[in-house]
C-alpha positions in Angstrom: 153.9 150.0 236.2 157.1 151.6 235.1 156.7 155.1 233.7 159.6 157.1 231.8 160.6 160.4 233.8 159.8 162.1 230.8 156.2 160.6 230.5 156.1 161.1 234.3 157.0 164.9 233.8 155.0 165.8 231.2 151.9 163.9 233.3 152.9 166.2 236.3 153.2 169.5 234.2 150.1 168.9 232.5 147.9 168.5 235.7 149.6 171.3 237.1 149.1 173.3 234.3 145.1 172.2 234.7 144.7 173.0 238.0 146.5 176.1 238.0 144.0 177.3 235.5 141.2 175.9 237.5 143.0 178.2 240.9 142.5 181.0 238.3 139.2 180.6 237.3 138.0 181.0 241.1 140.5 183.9 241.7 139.7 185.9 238.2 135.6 185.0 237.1 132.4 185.1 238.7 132.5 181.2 239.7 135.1 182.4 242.7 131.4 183.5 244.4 129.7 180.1 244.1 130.6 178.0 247.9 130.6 174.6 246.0 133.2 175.8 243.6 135.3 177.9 246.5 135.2 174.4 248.7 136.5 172.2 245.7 139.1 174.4 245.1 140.4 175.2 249.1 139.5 171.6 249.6 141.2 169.7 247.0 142.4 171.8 244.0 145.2 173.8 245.8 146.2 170.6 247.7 147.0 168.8 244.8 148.5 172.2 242.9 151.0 172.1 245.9 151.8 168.7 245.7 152.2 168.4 242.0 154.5 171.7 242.0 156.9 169.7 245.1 157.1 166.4 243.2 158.1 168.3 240.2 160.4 170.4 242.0 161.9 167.2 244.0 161.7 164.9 241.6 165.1 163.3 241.7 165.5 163.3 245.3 161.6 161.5 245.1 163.0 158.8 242.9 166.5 158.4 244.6 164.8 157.8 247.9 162.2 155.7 246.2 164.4 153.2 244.3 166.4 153.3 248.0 162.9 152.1 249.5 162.0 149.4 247.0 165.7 148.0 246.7 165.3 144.3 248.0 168.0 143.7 251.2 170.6 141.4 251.1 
């Protein structure tokens, strides 16, 4: 599947953007005191905040090193 950058950005900014809000929720509202909510968002939210902030941050790096990987030997 071969994905613009730009369509690959604006995919990254938008989830980050998503679960930012989501990191807010628990830090700002009343749902931060339910455990199921607290573990969803230690467990997998700010994982994939972190991650999603790096790739967007490293991006070309990520695809130089990438198209390095995938480039066939000769």
């Amino acid at each position: 599947m071969n994905v613009s950058n730009k369509t690959l950005r604006n995919i990254l900014r938008a989830a980050h953007l998503v679960i930012g809000a989501l990191t807010m929720m628990y830090v700002y509202s009343p749902l931060g005191d339910l455990m199921w909510f607290g573990m969803l968002v230690k467990g997998s939210v700010l994982p994939i905040l972190v991650l999603s902030g790096l790739a967007m941050w490293q991006m070309p790096t990520l695809t130089k090193f990438l198209k390095r990987q995938s480039a066939p030997i000769q």
